[in-house]
PDB file of N, CA, C and O in Angstrom, chain B, residues numbered from 101:
ATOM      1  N   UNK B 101      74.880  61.093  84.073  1.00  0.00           N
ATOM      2  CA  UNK B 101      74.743  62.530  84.221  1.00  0.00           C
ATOM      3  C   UNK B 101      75.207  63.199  82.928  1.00  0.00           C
ATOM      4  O   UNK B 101      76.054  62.711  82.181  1.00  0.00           O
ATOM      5  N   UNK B 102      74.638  64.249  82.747  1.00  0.00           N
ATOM      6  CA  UNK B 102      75.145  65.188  81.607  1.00  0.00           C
ATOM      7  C   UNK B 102      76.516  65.966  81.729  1.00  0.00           C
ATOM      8  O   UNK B 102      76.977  66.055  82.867  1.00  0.00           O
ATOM      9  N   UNK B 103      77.112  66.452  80.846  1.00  0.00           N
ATOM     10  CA  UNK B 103      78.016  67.356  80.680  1.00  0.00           C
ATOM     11  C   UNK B 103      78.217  68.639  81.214  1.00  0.00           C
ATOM     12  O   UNK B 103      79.192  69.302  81.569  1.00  0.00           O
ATOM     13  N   UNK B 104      77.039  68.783  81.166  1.00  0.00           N
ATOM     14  CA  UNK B 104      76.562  70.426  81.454  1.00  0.00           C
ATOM     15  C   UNK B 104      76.367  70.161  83.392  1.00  0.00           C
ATOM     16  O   UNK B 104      77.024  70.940  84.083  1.00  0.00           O
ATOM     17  N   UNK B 105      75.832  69.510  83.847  1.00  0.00           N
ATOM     18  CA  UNK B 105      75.794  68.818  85.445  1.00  0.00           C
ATOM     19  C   UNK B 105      76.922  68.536  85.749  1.00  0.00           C
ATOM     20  O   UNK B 105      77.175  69.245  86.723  1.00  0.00           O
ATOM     21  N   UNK B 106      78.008  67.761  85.451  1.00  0.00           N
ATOM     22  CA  UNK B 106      79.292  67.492  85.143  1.00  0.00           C
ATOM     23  C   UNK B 106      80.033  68.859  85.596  1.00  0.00           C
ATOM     24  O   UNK B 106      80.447  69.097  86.731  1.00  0.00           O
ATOM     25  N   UNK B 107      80.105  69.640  84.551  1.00  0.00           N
ATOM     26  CA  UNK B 107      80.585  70.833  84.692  1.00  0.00           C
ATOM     27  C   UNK B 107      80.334  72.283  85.943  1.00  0.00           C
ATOM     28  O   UNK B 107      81.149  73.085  86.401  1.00  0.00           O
ATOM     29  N   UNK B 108      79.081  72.142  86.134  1.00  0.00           N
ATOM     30  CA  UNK B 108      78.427  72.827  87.149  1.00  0.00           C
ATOM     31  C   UNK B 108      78.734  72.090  88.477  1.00  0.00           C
ATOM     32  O   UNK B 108      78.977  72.776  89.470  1.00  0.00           O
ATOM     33  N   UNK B 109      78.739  70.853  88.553  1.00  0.00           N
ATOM     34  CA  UNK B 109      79.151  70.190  90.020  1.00  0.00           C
ATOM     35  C   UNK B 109      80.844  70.300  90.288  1.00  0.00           C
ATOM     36  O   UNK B 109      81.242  70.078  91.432  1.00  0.00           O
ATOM     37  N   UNK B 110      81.946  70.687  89.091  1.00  0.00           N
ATOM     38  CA  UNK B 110      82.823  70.951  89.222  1.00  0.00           C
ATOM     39  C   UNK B 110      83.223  72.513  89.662  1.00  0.00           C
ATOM     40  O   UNK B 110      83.944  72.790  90.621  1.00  0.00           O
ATOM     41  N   UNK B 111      82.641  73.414  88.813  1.00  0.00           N
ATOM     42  CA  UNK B 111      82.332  74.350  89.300  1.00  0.00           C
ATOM     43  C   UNK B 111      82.525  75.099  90.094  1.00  0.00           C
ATOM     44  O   UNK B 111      83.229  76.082  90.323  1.00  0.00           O
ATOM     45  N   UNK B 112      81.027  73.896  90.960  1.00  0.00           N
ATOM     46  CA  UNK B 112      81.170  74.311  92.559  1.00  0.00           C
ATOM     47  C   UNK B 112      81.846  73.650  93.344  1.00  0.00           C
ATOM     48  O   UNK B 112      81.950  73.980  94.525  1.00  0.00           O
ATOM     49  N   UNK B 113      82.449  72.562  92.821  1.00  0.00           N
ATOM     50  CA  UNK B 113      83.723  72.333  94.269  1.00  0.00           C
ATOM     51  C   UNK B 113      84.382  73.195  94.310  1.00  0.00           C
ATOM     52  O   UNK B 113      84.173  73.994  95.223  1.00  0.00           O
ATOM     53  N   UNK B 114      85.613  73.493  93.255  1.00  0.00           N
ATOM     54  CA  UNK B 114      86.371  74.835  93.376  1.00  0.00           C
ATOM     55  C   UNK B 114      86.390  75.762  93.370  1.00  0.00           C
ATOM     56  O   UNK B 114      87.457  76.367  93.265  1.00  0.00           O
ATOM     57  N   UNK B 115      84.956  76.514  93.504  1.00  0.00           N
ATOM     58  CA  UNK B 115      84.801  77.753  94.366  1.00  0.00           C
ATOM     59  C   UNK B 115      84.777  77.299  95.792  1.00  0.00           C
ATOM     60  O   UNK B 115      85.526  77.792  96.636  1.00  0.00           O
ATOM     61  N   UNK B 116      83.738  76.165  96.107  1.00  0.00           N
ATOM     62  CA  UNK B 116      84.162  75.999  97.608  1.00  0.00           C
ATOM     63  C   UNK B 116      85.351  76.162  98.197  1.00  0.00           C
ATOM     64  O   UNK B 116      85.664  77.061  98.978  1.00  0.00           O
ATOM     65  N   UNK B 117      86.296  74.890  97.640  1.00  0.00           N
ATOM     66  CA  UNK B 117      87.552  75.007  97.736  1.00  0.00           C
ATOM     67  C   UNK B 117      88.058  76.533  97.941  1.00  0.00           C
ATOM     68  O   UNK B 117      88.649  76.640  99.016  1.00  0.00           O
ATOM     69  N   UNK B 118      88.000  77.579  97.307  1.00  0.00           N
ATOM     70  CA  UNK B 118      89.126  78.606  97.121  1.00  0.00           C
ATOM     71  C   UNK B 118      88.199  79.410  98.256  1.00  0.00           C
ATOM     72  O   UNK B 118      88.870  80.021  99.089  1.00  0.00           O
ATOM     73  N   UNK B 119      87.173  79.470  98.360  1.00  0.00           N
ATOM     74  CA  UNK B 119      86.528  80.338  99.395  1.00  0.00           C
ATOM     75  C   UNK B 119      86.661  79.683 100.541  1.00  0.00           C
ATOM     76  O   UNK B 119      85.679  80.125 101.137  1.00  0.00           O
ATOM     77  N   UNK B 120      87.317  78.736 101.488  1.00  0.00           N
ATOM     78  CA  UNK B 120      87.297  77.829 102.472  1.00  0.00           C
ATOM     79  C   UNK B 120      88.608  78.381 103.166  1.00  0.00           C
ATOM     80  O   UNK B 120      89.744  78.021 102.854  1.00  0.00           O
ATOM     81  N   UNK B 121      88.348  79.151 103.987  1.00  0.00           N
ATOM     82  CA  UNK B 121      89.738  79.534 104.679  1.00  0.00           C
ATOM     83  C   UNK B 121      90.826  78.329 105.236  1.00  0.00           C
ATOM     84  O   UNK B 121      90.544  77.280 105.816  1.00  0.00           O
ATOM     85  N   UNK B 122      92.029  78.806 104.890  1.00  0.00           N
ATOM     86  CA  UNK B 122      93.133  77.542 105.489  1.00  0.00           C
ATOM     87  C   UNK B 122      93.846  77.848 106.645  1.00  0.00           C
ATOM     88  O   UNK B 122      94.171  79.024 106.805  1.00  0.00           O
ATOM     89  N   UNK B 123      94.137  77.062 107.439  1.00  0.00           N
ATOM     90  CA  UNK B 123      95.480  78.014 108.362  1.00  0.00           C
ATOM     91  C   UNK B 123      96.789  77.819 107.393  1.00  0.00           C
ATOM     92  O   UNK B 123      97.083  78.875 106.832  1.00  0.00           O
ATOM     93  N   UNK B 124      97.339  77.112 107.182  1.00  0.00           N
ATOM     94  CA  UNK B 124      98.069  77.557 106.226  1.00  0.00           C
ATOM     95  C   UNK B 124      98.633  78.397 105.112  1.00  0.00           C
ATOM     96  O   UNK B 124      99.805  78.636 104.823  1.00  0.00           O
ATOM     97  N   UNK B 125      97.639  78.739 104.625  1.00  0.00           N
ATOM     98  CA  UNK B 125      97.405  80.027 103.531  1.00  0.00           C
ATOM     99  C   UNK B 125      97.749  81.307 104.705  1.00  0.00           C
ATOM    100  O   UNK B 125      98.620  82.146 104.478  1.00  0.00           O
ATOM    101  N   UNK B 126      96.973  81.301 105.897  1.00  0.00           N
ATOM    102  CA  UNK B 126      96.919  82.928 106.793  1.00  0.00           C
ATOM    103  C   UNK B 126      98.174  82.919 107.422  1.00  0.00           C
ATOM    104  O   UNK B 126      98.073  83.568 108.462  1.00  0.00           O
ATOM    105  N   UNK B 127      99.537  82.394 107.238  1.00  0.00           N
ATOM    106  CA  UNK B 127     100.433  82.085 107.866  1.00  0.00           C
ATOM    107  C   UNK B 127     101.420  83.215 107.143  1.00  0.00           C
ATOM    108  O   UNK B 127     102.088  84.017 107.796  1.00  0.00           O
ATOM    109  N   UNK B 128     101.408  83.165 106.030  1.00  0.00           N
ATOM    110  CA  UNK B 128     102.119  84.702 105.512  1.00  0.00           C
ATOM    111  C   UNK B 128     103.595  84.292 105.259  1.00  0.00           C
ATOM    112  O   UNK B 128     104.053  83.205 105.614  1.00  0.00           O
ATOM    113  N   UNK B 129     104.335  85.305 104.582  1.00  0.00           N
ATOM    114  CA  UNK B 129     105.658  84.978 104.151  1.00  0.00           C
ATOM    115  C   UNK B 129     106.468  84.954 105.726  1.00  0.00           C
ATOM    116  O   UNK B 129     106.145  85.575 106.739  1.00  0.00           O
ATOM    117  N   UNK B 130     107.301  84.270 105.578  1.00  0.00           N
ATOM    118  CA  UNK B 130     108.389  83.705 106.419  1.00  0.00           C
ATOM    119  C   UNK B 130     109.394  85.283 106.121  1.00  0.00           C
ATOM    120  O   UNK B 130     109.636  85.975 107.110  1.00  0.00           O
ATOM    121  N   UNK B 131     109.740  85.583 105.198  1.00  0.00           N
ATOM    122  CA  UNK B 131     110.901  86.512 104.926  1.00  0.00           C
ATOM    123  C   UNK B 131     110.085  87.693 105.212  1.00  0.00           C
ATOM    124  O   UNK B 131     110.833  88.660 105.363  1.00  0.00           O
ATOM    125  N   UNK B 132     109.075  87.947 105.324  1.00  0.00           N
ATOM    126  CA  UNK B 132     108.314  88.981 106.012  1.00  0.00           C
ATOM    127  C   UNK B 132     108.029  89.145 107.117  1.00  0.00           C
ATOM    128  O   UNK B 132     107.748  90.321 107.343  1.00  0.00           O
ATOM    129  N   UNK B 133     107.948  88.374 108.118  1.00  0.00           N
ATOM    130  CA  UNK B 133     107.776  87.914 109.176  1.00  0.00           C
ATOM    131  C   UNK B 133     109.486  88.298 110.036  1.00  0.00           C
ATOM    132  O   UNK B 133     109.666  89.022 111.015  1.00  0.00           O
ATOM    133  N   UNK B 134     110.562  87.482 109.203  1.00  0.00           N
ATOM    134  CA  UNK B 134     112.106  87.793 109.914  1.00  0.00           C
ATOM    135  C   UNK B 134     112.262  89.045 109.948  1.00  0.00           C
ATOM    136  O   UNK B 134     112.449  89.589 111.036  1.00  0.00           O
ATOM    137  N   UNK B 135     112.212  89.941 108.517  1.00  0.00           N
ATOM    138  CA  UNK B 135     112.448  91.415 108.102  1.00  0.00           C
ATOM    139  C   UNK B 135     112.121  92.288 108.900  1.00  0.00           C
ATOM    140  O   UNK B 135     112.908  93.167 109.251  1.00  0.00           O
ATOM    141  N   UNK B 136     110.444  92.167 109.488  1.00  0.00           N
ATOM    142  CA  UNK B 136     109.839  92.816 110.248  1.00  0.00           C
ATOM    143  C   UNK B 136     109.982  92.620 111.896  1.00  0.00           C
ATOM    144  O   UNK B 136     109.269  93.171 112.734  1.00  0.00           O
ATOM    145  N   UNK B 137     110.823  91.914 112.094  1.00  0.00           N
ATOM    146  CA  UNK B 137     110.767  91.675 113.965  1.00  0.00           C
ATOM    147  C   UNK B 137     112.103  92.466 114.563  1.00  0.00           C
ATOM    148  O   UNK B 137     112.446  92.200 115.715  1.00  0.00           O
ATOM    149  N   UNK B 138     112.616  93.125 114.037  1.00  0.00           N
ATOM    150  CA  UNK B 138     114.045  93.034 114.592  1.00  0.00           C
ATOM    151  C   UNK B 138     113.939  95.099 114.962  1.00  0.00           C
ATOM    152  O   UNK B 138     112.999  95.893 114.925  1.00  0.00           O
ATOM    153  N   UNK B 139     114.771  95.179 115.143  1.00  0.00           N
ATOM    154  CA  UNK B 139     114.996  96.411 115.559  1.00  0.00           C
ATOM    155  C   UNK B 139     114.653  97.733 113.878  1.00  0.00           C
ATOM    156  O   UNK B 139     114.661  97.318 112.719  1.00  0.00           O
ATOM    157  N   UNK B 140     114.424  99.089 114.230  1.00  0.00           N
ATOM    158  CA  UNK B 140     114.521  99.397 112.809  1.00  0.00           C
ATOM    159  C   UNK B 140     116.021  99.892 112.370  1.00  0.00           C
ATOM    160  O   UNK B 140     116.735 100.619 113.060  1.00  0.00           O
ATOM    161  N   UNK B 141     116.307  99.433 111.273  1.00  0.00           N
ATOM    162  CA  UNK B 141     117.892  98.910 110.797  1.00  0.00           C
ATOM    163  C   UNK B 141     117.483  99.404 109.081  1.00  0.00           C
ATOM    164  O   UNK B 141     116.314  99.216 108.746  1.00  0.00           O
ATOM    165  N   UNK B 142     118.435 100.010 108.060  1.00  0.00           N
ATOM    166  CA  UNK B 142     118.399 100.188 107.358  1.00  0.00           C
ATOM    167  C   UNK B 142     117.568  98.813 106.138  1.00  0.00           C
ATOM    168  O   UNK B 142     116.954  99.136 105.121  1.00  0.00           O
ATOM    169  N   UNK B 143     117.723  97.724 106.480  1.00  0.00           N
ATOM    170  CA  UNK B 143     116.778  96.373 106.158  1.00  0.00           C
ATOM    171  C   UNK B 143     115.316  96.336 106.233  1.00  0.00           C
ATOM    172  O   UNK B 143     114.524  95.837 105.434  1.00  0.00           O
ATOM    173  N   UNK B 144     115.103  96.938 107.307  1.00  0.00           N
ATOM    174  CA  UNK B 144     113.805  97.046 107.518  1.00  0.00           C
ATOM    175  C   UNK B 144     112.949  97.949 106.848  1.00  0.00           C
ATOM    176  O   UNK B 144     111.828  97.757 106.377  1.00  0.00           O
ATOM    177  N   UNK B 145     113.772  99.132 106.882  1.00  0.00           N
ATOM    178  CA  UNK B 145     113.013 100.383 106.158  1.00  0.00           C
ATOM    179  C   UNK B 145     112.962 100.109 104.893  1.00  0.00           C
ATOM    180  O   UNK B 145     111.833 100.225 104.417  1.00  0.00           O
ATOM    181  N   UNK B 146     113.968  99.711 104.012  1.00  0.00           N
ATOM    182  CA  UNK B 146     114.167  99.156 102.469  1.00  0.00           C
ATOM    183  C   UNK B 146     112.814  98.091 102.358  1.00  0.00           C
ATOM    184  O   UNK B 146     112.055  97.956 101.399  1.00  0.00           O
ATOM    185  N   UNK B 147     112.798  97.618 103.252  1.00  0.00           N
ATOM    186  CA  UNK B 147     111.929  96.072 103.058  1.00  0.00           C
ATOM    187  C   UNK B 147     110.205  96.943 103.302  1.00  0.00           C
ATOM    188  O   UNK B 147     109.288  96.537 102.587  1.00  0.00           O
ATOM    189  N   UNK B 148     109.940  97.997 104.232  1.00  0.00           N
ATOM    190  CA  UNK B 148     108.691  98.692 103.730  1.00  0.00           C
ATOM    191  C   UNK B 148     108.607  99.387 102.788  1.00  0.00           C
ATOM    192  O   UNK B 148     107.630  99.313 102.042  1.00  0.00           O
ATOM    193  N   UNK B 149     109.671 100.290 102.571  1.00  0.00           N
ATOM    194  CA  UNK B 149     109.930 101.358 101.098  1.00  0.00           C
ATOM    195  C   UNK B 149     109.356 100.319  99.705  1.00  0.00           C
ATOM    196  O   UNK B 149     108.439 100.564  98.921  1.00  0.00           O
ATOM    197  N   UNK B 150     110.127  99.302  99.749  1.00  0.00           N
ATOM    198  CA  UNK B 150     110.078  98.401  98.633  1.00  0.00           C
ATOM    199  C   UNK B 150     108.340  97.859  99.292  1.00  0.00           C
ATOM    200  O   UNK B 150     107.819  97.856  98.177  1.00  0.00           O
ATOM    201  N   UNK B 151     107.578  97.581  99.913  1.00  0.00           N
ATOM    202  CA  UNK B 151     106.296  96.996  99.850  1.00  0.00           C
ATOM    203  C   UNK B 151     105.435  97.834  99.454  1.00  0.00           C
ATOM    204  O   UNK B 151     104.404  97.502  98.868  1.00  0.00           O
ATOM    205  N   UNK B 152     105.814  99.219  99.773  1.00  0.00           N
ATOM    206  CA  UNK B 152     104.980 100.676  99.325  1.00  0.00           C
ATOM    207  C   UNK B 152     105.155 100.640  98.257  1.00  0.00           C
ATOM    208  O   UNK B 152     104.010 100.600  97.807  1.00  0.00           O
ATOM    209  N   UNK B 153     105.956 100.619  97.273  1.00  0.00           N
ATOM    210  CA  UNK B 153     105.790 100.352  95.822  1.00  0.00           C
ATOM    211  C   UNK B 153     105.091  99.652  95.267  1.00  0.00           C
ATOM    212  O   UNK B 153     104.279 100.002  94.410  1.00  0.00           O
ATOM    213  N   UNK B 154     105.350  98.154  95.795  1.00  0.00           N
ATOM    214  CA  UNK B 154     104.688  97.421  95.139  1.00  0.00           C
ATOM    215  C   UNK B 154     102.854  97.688  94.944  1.00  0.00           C
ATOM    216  O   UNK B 154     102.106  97.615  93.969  1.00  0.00           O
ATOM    217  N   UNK B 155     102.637  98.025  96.422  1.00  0.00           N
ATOM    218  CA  UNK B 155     101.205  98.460  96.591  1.00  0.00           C
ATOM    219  C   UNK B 155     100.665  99.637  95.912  1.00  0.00           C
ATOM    220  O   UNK B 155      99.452  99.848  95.903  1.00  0.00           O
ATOM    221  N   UNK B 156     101.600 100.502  95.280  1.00  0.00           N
ATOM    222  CA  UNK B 156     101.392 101.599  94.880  1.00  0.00           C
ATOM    223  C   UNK B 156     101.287 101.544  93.174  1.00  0.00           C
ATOM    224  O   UNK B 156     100.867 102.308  92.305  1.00  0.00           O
ATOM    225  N   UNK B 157     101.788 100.465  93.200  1.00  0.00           N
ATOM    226  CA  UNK B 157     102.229 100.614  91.113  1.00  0.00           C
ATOM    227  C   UNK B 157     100.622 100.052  90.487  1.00  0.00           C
ATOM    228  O   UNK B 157     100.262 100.578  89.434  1.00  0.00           O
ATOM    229  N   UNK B 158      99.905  99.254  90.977  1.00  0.00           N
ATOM    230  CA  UNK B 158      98.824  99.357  90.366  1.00  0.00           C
ATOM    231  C   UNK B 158      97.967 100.479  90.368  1.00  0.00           C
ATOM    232  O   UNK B 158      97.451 100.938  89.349  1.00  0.00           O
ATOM    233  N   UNK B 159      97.803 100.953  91.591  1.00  0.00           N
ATOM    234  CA  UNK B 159      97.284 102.406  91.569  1.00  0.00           C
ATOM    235  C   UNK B 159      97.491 103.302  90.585  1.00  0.00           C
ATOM    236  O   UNK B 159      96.646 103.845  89.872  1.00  0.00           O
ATOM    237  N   UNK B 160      98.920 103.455  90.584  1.00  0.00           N
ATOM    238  CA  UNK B 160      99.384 104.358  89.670  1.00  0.00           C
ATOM    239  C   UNK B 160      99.285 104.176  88.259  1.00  0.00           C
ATOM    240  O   UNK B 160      99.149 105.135  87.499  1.00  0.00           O
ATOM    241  N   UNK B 161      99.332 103.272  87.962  1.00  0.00           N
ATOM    242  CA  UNK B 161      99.093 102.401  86.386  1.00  0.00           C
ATOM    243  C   UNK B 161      96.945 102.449  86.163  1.00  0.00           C
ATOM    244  O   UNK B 161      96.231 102.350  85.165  1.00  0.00           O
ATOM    245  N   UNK B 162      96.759 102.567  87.049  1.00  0.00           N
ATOM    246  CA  UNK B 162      94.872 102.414  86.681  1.00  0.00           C
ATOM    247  C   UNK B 162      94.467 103.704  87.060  1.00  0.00           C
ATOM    248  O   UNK B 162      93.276 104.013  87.082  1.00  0.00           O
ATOM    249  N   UNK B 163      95.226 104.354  87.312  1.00  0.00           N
ATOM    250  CA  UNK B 163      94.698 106.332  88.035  1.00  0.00           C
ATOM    251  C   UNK B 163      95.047 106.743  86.761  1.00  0.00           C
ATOM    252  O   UNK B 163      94.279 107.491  86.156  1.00  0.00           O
ATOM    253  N   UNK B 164      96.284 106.304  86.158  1.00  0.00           N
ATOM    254  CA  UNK B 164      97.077 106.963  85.037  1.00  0.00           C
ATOM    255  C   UNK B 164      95.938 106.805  83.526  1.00  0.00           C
ATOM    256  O   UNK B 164      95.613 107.633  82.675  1.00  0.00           O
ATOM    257  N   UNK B 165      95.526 105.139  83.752  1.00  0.00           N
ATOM    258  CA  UNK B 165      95.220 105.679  82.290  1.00  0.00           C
ATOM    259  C   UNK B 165      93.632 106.025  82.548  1.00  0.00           C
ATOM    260  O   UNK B 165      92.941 106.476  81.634  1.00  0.00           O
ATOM    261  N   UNK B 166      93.188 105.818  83.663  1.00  0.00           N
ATOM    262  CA  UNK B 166      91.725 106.527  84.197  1.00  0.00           C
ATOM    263  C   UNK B 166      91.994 108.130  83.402  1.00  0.00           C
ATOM    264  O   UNK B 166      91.537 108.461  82.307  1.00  0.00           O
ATOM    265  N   UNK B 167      92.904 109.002  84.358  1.00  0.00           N
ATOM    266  CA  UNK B 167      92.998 109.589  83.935  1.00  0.00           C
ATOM    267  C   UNK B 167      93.083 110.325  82.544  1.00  0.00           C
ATOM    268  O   UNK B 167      92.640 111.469  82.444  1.00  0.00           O
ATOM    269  N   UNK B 168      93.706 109.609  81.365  1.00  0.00           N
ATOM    270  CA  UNK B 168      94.029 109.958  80.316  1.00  0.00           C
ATOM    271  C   UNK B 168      92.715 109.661  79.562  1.00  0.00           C
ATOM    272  O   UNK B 168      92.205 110.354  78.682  1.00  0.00           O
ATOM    273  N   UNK B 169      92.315 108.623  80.021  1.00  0.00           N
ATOM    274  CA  UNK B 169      90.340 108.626  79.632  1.00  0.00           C
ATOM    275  C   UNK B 169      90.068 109.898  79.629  1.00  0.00           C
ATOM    276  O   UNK B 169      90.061 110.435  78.521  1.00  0.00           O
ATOM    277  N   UNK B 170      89.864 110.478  80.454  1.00  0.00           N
ATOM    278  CA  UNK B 170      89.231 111.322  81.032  1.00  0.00           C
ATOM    279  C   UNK B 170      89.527 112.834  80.018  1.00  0.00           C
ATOM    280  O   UNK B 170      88.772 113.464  79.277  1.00  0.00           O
ATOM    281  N   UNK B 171      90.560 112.974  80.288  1.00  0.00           N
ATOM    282  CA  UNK B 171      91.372 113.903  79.279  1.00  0.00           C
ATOM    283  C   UNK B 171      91.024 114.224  77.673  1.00  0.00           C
ATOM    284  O   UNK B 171      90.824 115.140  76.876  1.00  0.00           O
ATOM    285  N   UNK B 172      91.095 112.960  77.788  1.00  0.00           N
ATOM    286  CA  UNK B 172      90.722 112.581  76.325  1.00  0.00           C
ATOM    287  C   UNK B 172      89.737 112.678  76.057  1.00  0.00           C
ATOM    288  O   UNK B 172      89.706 112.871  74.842  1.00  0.00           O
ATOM    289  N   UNK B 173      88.454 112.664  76.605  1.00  0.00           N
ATOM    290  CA  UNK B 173      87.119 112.348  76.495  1.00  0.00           C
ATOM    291  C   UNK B 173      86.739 113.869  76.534  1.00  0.00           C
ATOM    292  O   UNK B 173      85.707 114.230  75.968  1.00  0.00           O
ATOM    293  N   UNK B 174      87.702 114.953  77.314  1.00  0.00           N
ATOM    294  CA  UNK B 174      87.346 115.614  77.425  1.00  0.00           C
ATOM    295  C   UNK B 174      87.962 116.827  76.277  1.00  0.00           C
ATOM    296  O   UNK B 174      87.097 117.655  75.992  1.00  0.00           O
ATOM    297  N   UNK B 175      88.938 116.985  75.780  1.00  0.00           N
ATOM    298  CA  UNK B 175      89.956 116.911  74.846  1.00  0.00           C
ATOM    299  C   UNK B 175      88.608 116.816  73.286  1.00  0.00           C
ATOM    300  O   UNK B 175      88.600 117.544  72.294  1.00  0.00           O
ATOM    301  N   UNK B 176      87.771 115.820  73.576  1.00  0.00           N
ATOM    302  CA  UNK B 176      86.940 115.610  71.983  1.00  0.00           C
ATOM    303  C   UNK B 176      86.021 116.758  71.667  1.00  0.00           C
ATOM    304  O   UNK B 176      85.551 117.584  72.449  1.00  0.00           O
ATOM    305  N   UNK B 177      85.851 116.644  70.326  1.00  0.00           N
ATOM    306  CA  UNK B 177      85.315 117.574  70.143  1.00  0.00           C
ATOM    307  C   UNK B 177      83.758 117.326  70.019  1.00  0.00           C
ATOM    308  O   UNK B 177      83.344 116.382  69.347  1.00  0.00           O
ATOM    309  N   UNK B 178      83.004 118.086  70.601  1.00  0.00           N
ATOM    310  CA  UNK B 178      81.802 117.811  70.878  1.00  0.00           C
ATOM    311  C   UNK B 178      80.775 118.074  69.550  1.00  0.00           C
ATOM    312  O   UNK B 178      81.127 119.121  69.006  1.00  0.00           O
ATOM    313  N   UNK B 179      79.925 117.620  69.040  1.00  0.00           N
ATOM    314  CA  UNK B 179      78.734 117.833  67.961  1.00  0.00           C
ATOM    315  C   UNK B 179      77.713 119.579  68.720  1.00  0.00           C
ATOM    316  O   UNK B 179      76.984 119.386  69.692  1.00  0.00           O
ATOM    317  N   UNK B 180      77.780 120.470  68.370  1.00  0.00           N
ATOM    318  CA  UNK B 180      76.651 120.983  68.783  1.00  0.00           C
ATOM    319  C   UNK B 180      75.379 121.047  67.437  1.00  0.00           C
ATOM    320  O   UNK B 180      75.605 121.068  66.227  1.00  0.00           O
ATOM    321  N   UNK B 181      73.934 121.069  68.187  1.00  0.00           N
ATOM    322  CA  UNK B 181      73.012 121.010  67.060  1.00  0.00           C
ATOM    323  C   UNK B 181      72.509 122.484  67.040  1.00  0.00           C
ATOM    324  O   UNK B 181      72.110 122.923  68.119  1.00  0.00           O
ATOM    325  N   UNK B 182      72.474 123.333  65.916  1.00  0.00           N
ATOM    326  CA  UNK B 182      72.511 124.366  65.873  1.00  0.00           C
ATOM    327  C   UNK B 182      71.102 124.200  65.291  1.00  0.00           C
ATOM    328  O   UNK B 182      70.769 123.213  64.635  1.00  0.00           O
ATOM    329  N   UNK B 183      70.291 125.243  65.581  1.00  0.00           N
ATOM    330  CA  UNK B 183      69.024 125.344  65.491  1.00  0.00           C
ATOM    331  C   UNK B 183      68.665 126.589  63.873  1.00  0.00           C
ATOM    332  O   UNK B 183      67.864 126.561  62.939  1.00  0.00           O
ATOM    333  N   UNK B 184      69.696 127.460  64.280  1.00  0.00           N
ATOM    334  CA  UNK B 184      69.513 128.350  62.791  1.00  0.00           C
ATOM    335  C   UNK B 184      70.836 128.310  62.268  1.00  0.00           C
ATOM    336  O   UNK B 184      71.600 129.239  62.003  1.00  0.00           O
ATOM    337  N   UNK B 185      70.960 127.243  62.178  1.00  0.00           N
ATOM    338  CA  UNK B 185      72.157 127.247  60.867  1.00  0.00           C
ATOM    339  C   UNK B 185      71.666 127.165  59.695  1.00  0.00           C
ATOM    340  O   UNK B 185      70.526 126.821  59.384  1.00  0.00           O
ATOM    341  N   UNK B 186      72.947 127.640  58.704  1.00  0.00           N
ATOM    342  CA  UNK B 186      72.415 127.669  57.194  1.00  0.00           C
ATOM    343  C   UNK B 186      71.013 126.874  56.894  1.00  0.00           C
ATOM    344  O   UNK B 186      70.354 126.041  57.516  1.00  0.00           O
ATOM    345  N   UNK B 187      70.937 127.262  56.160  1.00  0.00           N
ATOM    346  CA  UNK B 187      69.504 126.120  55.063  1.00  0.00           C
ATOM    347  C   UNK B 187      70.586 125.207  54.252  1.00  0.00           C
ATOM    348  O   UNK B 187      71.687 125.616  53.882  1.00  0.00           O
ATOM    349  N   UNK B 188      70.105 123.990  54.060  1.00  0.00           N
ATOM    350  CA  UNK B 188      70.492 123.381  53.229  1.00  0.00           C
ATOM    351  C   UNK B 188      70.471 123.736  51.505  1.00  0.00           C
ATOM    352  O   UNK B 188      69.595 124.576  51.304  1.00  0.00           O
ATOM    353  N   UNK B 189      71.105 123.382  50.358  1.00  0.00           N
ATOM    354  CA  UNK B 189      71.083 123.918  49.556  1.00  0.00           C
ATOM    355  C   UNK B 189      70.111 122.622  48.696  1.00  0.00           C
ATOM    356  O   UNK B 189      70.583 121.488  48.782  1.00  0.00           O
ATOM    357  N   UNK B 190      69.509 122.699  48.328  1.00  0.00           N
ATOM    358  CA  UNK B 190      68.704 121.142  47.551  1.00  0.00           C
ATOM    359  C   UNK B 190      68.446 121.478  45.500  1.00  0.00           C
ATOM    360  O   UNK B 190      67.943 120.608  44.790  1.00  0.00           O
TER     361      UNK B 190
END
């Protein structure tokens, strides 16, 4: 077999692989699982406060510089083509 066949039959095992649901994998953190069963207790609330962040900081980091795109883009200074402007001097 070739290299290039070789490579493509590898490929596709490990996409299979990673797309192949496990029970293991859907089983979830253990320390998430304790945190969350118990009564609500100053632990618990810290332990969602702190997951809301985490979920939140990419947002905020890709809105942010979305944003500043944007700003910026808008911020430039635009070309207008003026139809009776001067004559050139030749």
């Amino acid at each position: 077999m070739r290299i290039g066949t070789l490579i493509a039959l590898a490929v596709a095992i490990l996409a299979a692989a990673a797309f192949v649901p496990s029970a293991v994998l859907a089983q979830g953190c253990a320390m998430c699982k304790t945190a969350l069963d118990g009564p609500v207790d100053p632990l618990t609330e810290a332990f969602n406060v702190s997951s809301l962040f985490l979920m939140a900081t990419p947002y905020t980091v890709v809105g942010t510089i979305g944003a500043w795109l944007y700003i910026a883009s808008r911020r430039r200074p635009r070309q207008v083509d003026h139809d009776d402007a001067t004559p050139e001097v030749q």
